[in-house]
LUMLUMDO-715059 format. One record per residue (C-alpha): z, y, x; residue number from 0; residue in one letter. Coordinates in Angstrom, 1 decimal. Example, Ala and Ser with C-alpha at 12.3 -4.5 7.8 and 13.67 -1.06 7.14 Angstrom:
SITE      pz      py      px    n  res
SITE     7.8    -4.5    12.3    0    A
SITE     7.1    -1.1    13.7    1    S
//
This chain:
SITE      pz      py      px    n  res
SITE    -8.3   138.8   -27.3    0    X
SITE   -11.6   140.3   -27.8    1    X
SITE   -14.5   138.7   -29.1    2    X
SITE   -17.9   139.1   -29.0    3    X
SITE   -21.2   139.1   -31.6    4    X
SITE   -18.6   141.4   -34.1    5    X
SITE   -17.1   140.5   -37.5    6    X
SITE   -17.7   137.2   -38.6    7    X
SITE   -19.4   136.0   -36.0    8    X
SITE   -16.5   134.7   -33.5    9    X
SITE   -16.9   134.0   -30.0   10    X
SITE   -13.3   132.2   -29.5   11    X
SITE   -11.5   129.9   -27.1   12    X
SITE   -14.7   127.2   -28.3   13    X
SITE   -17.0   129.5   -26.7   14    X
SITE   -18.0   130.5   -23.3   15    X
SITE   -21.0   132.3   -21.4   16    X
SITE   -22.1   132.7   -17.8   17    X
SITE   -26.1   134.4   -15.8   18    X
SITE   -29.0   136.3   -13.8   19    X
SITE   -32.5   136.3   -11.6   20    X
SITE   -35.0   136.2    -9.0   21    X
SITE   -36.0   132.9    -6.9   22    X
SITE   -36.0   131.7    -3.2   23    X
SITE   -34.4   128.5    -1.8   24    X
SITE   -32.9   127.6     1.7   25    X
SITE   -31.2   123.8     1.3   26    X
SITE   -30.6   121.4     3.7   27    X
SITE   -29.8   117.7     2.0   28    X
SITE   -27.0   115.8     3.4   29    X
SITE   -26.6   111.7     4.2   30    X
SITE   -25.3   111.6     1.1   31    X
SITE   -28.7   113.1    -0.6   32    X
SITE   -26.9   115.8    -2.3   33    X
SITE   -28.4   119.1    -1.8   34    X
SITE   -26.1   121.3     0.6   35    X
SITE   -27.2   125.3     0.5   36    X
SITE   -26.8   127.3     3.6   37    X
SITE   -25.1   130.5     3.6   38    X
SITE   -27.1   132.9     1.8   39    X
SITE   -28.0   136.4     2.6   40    X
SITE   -25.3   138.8     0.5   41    X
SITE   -28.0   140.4    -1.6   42    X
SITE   -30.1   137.4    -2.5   43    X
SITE   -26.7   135.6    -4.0   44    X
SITE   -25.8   136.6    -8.4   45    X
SITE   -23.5   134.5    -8.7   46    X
SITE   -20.8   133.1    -6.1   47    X
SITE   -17.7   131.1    -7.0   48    X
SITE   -15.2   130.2    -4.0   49    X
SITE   -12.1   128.2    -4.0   50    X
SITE   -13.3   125.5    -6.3   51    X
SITE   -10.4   122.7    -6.8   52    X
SITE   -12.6   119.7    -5.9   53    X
SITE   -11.3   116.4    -5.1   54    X
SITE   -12.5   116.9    -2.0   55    X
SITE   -10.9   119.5     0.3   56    X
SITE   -10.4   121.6    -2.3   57    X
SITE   -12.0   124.7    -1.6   58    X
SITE   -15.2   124.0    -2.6   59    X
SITE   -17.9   126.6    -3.0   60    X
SITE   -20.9   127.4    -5.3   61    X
SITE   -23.6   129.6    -4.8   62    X
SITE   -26.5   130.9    -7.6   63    X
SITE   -29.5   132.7    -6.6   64    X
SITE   -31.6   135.3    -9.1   65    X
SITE   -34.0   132.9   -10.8   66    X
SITE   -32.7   130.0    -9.9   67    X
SITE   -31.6   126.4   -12.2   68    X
SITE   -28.6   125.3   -10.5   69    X
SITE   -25.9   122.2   -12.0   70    X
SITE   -22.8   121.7   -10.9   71    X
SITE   -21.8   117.8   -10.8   72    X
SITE   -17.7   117.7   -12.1   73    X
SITE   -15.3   115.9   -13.8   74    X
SITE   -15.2   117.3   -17.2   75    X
SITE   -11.3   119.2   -16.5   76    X
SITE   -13.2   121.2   -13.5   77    X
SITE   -16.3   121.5   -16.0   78    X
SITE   -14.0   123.5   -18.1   79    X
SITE   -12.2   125.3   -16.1   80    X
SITE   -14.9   127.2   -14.6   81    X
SITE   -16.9   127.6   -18.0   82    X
SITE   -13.6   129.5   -19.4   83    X
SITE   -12.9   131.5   -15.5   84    X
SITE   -16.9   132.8   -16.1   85    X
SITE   -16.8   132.9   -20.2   86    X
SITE   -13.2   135.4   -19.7   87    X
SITE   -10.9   133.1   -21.5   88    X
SITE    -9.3   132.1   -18.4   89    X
SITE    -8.3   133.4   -15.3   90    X
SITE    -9.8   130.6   -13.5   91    X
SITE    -6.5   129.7   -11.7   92    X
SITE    -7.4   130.5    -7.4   93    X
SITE   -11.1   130.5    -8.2   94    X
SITE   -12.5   133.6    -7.2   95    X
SITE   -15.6   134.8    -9.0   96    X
SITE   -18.3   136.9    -6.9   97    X
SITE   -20.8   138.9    -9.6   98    X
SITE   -23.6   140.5    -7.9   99    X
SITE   -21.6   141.3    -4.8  100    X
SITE   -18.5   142.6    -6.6  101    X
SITE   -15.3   141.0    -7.6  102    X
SITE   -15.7   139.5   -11.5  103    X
SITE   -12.8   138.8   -13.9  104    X
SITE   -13.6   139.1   -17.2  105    X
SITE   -11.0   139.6   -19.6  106    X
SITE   -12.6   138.3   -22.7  107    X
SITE   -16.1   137.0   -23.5  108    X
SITE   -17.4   140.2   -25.0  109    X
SITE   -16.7   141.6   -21.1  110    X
SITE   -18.3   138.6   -20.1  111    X
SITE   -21.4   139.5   -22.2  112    X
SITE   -21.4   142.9   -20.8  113    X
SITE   -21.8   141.9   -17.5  114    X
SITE   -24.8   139.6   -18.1  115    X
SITE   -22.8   136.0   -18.0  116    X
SITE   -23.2   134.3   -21.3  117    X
SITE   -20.9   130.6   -21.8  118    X
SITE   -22.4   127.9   -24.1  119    X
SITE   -20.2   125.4   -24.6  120    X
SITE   -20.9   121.9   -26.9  121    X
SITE   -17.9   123.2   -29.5  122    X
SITE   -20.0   125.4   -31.6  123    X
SITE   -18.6   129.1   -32.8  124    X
SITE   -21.3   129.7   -34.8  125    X
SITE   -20.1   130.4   -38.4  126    X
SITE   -21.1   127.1   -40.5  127    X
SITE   -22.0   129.1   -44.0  128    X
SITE   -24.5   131.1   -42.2  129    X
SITE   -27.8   130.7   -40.8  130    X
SITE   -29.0   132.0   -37.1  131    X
SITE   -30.6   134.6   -38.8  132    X
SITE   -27.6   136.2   -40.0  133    X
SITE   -25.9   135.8   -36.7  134    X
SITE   -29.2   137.4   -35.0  135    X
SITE   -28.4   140.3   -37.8  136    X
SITE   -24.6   140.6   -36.4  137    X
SITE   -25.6   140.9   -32.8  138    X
SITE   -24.8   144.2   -31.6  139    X
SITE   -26.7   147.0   -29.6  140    X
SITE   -30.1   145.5   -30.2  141    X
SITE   -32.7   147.4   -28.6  142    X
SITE   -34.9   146.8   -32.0  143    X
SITE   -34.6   146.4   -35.8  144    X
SITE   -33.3   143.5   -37.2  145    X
SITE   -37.2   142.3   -37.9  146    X
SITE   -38.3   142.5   -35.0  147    X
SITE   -35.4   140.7   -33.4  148    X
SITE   -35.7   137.8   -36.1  149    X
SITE   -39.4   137.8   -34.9  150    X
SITE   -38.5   138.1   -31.1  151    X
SITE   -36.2   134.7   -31.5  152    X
SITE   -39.2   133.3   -33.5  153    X
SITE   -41.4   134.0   -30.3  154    X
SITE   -38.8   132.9   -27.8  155    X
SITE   -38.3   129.7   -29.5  156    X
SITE   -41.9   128.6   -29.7  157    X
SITE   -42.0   130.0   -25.7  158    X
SITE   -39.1   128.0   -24.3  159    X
SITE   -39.8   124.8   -27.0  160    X
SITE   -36.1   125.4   -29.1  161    X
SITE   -37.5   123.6   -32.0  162    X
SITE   -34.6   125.4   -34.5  163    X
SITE   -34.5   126.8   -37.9  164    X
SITE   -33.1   129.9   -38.1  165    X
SITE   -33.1   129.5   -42.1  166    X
SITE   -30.5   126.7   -41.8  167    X
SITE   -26.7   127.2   -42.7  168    X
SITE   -24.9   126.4   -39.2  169    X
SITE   -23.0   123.5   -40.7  170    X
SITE   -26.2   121.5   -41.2  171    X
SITE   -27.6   121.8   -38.1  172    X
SITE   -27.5   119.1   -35.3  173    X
SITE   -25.6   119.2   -32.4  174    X
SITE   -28.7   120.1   -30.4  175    X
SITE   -29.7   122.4   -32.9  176    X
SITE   -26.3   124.4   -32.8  177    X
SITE   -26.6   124.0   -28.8  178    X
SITE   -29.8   125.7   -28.2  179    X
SITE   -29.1   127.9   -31.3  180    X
SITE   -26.6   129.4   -29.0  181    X
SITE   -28.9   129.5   -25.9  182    X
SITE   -30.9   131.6   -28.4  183    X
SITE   -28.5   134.1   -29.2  184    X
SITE   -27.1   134.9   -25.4  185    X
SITE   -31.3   135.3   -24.4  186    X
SITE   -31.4   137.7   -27.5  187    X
SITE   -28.5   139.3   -25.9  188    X
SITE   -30.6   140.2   -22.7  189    X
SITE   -28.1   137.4   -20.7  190    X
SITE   -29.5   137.3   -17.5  191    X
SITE   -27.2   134.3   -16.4  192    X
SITE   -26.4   131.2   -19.0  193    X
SITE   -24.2   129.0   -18.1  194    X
SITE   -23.8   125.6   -19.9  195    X
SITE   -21.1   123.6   -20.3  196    X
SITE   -21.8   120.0   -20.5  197    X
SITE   -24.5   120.0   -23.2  198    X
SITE   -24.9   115.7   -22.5  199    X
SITE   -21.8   115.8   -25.3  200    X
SITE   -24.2   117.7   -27.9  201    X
SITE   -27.7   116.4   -26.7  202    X
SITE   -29.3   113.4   -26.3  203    X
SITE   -31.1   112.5   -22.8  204    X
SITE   -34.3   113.3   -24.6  205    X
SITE   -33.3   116.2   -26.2  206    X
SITE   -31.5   117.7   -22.6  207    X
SITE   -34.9   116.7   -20.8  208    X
SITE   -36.4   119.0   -23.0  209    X
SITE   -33.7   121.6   -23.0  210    X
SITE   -34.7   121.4   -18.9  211    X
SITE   -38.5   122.0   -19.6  212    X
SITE   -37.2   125.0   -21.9  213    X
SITE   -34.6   126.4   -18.9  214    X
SITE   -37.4   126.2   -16.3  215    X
SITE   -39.3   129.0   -18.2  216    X
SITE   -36.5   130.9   -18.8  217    X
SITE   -35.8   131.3   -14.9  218    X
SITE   -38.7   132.5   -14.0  219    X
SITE   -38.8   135.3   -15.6  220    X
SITE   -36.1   136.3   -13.3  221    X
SITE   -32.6   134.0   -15.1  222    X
SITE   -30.2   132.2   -13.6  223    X
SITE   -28.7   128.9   -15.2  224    X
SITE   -25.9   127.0   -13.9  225    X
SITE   -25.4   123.8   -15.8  226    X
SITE   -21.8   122.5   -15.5  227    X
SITE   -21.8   118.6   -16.2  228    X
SITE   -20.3   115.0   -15.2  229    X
SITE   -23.3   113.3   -15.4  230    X
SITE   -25.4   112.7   -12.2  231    X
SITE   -28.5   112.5   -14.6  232    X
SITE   -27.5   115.4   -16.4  233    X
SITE   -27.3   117.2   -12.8  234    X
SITE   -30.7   115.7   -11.8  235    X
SITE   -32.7   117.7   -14.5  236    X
SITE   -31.2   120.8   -12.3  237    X
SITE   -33.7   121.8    -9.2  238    X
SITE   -30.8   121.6    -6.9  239    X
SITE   -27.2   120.8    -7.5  240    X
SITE   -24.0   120.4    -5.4  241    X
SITE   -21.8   117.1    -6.4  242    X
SITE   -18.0   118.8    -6.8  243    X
SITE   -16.2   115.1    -7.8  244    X
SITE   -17.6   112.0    -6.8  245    X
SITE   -20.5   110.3    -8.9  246    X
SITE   -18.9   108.2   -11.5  247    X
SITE   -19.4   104.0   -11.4  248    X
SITE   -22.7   103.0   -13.6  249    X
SITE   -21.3    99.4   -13.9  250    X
SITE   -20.9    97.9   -17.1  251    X
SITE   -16.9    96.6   -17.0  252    X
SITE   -16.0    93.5   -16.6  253    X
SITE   -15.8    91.2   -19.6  254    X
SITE   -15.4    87.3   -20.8  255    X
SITE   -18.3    86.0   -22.2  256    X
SITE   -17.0    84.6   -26.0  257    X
SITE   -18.5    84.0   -29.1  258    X
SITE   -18.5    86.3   -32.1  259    X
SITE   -16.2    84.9   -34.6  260    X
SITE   -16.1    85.8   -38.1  261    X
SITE   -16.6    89.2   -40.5  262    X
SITE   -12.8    90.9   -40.4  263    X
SITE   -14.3    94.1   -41.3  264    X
SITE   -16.9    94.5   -44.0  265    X
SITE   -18.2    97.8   -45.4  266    X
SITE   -21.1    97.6   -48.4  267    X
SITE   -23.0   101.1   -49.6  268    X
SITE   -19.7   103.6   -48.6  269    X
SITE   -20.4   107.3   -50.0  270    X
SITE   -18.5   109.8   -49.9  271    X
SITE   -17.3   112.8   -47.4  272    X
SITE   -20.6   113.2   -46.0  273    X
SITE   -21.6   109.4   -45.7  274    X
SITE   -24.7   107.7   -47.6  275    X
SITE   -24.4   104.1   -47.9  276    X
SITE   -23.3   103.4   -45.1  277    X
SITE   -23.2    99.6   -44.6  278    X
SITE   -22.1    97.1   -41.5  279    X
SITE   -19.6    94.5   -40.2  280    X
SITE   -17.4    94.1   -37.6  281    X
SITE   -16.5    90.6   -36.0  282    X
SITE   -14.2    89.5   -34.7  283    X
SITE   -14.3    88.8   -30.2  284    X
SITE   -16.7    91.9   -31.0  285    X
SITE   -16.6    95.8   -29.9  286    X
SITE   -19.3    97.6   -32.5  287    X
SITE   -20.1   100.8   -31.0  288    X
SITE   -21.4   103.2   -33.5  289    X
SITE   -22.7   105.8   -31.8  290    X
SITE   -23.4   109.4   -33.7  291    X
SITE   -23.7   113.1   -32.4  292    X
SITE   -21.1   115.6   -33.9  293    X
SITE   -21.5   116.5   -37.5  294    X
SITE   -23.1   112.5   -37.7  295    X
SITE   -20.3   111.4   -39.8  296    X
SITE   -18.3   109.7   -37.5  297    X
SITE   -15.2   111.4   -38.5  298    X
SITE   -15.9   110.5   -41.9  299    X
SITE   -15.9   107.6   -41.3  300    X
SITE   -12.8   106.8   -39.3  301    X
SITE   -11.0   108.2   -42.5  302    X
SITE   -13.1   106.1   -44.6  303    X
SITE   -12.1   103.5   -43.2  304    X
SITE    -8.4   104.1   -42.1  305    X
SITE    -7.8   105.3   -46.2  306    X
SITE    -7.6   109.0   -45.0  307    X
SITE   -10.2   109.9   -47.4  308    X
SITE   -11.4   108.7   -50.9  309    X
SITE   -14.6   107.1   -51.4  310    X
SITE   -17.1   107.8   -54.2  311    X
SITE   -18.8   104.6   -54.2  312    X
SITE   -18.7   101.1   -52.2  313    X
SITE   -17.0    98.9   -51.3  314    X
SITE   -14.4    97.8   -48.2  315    X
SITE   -13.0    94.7   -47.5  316    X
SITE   -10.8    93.3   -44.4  317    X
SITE   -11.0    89.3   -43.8  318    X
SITE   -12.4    89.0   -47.2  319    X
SITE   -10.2    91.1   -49.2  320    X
SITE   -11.3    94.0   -51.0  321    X
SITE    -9.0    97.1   -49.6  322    X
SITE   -10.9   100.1   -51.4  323    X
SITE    -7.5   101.0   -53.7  324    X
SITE    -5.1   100.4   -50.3  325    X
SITE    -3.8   103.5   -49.1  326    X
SITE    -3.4   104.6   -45.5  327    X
SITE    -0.3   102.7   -45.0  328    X
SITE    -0.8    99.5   -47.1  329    X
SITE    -4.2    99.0   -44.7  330    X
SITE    -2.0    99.5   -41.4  331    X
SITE     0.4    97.0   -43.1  332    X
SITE    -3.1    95.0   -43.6  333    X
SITE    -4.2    95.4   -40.4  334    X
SITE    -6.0    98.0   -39.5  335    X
SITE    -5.0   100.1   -36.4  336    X
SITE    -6.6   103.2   -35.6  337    X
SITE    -6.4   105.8   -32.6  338    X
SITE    -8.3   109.0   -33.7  339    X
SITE    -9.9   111.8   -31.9  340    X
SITE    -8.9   114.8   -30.1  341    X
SITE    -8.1   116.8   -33.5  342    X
SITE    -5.2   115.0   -33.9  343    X
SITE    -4.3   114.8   -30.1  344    X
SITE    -5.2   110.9   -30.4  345    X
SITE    -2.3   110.5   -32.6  346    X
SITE     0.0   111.3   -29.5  347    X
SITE     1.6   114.8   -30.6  348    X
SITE     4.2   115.5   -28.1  349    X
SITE     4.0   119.2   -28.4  350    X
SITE     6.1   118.3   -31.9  351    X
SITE     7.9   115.8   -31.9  352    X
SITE    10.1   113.5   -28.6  353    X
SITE     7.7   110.9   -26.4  354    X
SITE     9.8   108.5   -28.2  355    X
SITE     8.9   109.9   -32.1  356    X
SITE     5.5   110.0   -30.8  357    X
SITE     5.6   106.3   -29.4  358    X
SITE     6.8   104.9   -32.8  359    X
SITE     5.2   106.6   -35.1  360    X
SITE     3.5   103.3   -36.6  361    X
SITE     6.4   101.5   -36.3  362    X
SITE     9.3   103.9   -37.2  363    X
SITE    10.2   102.0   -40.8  364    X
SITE    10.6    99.0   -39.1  365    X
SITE    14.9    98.2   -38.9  366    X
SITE    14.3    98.3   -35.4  367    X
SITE    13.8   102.6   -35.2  368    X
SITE    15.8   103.3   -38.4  369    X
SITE    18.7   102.4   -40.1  370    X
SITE    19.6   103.7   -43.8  371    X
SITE    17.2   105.8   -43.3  372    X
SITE    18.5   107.6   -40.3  373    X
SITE    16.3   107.5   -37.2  374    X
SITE    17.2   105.9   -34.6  375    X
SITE    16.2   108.1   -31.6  376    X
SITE    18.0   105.9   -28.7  377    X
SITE    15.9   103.2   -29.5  378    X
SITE    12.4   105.0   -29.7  379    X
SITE    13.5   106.1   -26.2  380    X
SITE    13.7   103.1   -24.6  381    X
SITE    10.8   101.7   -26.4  382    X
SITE     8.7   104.6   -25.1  383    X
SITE    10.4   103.9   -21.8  384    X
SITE     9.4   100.6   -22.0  385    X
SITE     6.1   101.2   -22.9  386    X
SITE     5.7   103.9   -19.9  387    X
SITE     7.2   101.7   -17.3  388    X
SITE     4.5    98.9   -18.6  389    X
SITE     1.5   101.3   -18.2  390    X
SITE     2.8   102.6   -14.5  391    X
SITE     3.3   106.2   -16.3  392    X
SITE     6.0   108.4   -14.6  393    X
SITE     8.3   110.9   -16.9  394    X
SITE     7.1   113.9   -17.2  395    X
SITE     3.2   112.6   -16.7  396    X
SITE     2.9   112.0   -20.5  397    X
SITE     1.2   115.4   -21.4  398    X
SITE    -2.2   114.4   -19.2  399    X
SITE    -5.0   113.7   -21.8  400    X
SITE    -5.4   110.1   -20.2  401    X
SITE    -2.0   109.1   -20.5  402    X
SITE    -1.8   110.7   -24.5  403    X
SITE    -4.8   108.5   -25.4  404    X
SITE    -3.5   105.0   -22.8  405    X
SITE     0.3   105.7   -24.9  406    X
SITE    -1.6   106.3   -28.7  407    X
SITE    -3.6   103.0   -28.0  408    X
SITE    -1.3   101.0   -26.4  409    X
SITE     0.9   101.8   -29.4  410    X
SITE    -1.7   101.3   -32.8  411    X
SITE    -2.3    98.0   -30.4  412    X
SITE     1.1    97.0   -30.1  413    X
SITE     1.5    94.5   -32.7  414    X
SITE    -0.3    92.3   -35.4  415    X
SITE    -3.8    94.3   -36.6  416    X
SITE    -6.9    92.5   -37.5  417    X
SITE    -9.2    95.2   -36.8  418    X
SITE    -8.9    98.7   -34.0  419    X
SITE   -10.4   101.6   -35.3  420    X
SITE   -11.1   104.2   -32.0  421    X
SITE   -12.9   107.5   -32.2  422    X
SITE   -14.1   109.1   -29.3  423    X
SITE   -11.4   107.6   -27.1  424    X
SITE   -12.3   109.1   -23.8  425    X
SITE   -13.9   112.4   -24.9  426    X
SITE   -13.2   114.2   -21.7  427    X
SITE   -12.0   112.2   -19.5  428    X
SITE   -13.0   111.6   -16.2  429    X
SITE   -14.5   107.9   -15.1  430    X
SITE   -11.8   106.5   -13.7  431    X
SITE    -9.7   107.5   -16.8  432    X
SITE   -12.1   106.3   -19.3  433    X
SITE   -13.2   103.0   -17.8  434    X
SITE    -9.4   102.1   -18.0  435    X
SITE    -9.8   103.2   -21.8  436    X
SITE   -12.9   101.0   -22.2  437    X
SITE   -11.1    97.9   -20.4  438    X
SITE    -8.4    97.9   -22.5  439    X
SITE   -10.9    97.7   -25.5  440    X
SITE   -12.4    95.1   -23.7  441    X
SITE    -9.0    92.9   -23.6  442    X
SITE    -8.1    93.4   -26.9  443    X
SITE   -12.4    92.1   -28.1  444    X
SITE   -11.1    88.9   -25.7  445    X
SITE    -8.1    88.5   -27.5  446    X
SITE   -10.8    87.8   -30.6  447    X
SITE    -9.8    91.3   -32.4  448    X
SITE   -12.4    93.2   -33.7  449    X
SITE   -12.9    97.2   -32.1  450    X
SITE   -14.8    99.5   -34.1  451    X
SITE   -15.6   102.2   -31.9  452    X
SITE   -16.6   105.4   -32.8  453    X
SITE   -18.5   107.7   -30.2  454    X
SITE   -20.7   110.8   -28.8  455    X
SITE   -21.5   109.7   -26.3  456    X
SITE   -24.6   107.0   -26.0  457    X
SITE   -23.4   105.5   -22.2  458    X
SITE   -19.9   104.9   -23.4  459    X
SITE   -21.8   102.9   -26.4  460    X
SITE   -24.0   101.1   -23.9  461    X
SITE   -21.5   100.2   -21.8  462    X
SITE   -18.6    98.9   -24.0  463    X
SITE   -20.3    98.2   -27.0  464    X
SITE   -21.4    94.2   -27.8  465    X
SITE   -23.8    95.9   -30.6  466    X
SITE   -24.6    99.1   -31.5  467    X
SITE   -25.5   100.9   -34.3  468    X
SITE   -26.4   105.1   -34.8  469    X
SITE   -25.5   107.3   -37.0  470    X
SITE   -27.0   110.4   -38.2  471    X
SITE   -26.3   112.6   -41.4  472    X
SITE   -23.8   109.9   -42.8  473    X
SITE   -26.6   107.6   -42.6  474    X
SITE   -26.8   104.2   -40.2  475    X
SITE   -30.5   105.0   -38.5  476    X
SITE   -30.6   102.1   -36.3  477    X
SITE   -29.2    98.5   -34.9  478    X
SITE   -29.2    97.6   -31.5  479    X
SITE   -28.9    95.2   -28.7  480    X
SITE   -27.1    97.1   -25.6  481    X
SITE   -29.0    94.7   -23.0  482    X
SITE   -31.8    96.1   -23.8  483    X
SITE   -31.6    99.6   -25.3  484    X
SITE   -31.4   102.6   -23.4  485    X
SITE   -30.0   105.4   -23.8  486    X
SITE   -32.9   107.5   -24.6  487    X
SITE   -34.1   105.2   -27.1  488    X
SITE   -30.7   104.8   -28.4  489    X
SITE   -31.0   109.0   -28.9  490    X
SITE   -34.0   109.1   -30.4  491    X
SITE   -32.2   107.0   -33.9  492    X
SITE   -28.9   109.5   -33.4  493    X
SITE   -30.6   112.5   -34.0  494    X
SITE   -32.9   110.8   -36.7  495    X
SITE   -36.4   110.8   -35.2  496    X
SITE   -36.6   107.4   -35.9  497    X
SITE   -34.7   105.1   -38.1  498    X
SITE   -34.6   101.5   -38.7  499    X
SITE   -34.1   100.4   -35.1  500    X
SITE   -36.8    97.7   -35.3  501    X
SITE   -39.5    99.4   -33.3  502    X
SITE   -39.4    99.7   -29.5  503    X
SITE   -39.4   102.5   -27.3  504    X
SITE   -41.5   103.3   -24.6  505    X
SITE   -39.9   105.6   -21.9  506    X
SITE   -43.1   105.9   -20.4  507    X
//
């Protein structure tokens, strides 16, 4: 595989690129209030991509014009899909990919790049030791010195309103801040069309409100941006977009009303790994959703917490016992079950070992699954069998991300544990898939366990969280009610604008 930006600076499978220019609009909006485009004359169109798997009919169709900002409304497999067909690390399966009136299939993103379409995706390739300077150094074929383009990025960020330092190493950068960092380099690049994948995972609604104001400019001096997304208010920011999977259910699920028993989890000053006293605890009949941007600390921690990773100072304790010296398995033996994130394929890996190895993995010294020390595989069969036939999951269907994460939880869960430790659970997924996710975290808070759950994404906190706290830089910023926070407000403490969580925000 090629790559692009040369060297160091990698443009790999986290990576992808999509653009072009001019304006003029013919839509027609349908019952449903979606905007519907009529068929456009051939030389007015930069972009067309037909054949689109929707859920609909299948052959769904998109459309860009010259100058236009366009989103695409999708559930997040479909998002991706089309941001690696345009990005070339794909062959975008029967989508079929229209360029300026000719045929496009890139190869690779650096023949991406050369055709204009530049893919910015919310899994940063940006080296983390070096600084956007340095990557604005690597770029290749710039039509200036080096100066000048450090002082053309400098002009283009105070134009579009990228508020970024180009002084700061990668790895300390926000989310946002390695998002539009990226932006930066494909507009440095001459891109005439971005596309963006999803950027609601790396920004908050505040800071993809202003993103919007900064895209505006930048189409019309003659760009095209087509934001790919699953969030209708994501799509909204767009001037027109066409819905590709129905709009998702904004319904908080369904809960019992209980009281919050006692502390079960208590964590005083922890530091270490990247966190800075980070203090709280977790009750139990209670789901605390702590809600952090990547690079927030969140991973941290998860391992923090599960014994994954020492701590340099604080102090842990689980129903009133101090656990800090426990390692990983003396705290599951304690009670404490966790499901981690997609780095570690939600603790599911069945690309290594049997469905039944993956299903017992917790439980696999019990006499039950081994005997002298011998596995025994028959028996983590029909447990996984079991387990499959319980959650209406047909052999063969275990490899889909929603059933990985449904089989890793229902397995941490599958026994007696005190406290659930989830992070990023439906990172992903569609809304049907995750709401199933978020009920089942939901039954286990009735059952008076205490869920610590550990997210991106500031709905999924709102929604399934009893009380929320944010974290940014290792750091708790802020402590909230989710009956009356939103989600702006709520973004405003996870990128660290404002900290302490006692004032209140006006969205107006």
């Amino acid at each position: 595989m090629e790559h692009g930006f040369c060297g160091i600076f990698l443009l790999d499978k986290r990576s992808r690129f999509l653009y072009n220019e001019s304006e003029s609009r013919e839509e027609t909006r349908g019952e449903s209030g979606t905007e519907k485009e009529t068929a456009l004359p051939m030389n007015d169109r930069v972009l067309e991509i037909k054949h689109i798997p929707t859920d609909g009919d299948g052959d769904g169709l998109l459309q860009i014009r010259a100058g236009e900002f366009r989103a695409a409304l999708g559930m997040p497999r479909l998002c991706a899909l089309l941001s690696e067909g345009l990005g070339g690390l794909s062959r975008g399966g029967t989508m079929e990919f229209v360029l300026r009136g000719q045929a496009f299939s890139p190869r690779s993103p650096r023949a991406a790049l050369k055709k204009g379409v530049a893919v910015v995706t919310p899994d940063s390739a940006l080296a983390r030791e070096m600084n956007l300077a340095d990557h604005i150094r690597l770029l290749p074929g710039l039509p200036c010195g080096r100066k000048k383009a450090r002082e053309k990025a400098e002009a283009l960020c105070e134009a579009y309103g990228f508020s970024v330092d180009l002084t700061e190493h990668a790895g300390k950068l926000s989310a946002g801040d390695r998002y539009r960092g990226e932006i930066l380099l494909a507009l440095l690049r001459n891109s005439e069309i971005l596309v963006l994948c999803q950027p609601e995972t790396a920004l908050t609604p505040l800071e993809l409100e202003e993103l919007a104001a900064g895209l505006r400019l930048i189409c019309k001096e003659g760009k095209s941006v087509l934001l790919l997304t699953c969030r209708p208010a994501a799509a909204a920011l767009a001037d027109a977009f066409d819905a590709l999977s129905p709009e998702p259910d904004d319904t908080p699920p369904g809960r019992l009303d209980i009281a919050v028993g006692s502390v079960v989890l208590e964590a005083r000053n922890l530091t270490g790994g990247g966190l800075k006293d980070v203090s709280f605890e977790a009750r139990s009949g209670e789901i605390l959703a702590i809600a952090g941007l990547p690079g927030s600390g969140r991973k941290a921690l998860m391992d923090a917490l599960t014994g994954a990773s020492p701590l340099s100072g604080g102090r842990l304790r689980l129903n009133g016992r101090e656990i800090n010296d426990y390692s990983v398995r003396e705290r599951v033996r304690a009670g404490i079950a966790c499901v981690p994130g997609t780095d570690m394929d939600y603790g599911f890996p069945l690309d290594r070992v049997s469905v039944g190895e993956s299903m017992a993995l917790r439980r696999y010294r019990e006499p039950a699954f081994q005997e002298s020390g011998f596995l025994r595989k028959g028996e983590m069969g029909r447990y996984a069998g079991d387990v499959l036939n319980w959650l209406n999951v047909q052999r063969g269907e275990e490899e889909a991300s929603e059933n990985r994460r449904r089989c890793a939880l229902t397995r941490e869960t599958d026994g007696n544990f005190h406290a659930l430790v989830a992070l990023d659970p439906t990172r992903g997924l569609a809304e049907a898939a995750a709401r199933d996710i978020w009920n089942r975290l939901i039954t286990l808070r009735d059952e008076r366990r205490s869920v610590v759950l550990l997210t991106a994404d500031a709905r999924e906190a709102l929604l399934a969280g009893d009380r929320v706290l944010t974290l940014c830089r290792g750091e708790i910023t802020g402590e909230f009610d989710p009956a009356v926070t939103t989600e702006k407000e709520l973004g405003l403490y996870m990128t660290g604008r404002r900290q302490g969580g006692e004032e209140r925000f006006d969205e107006e």
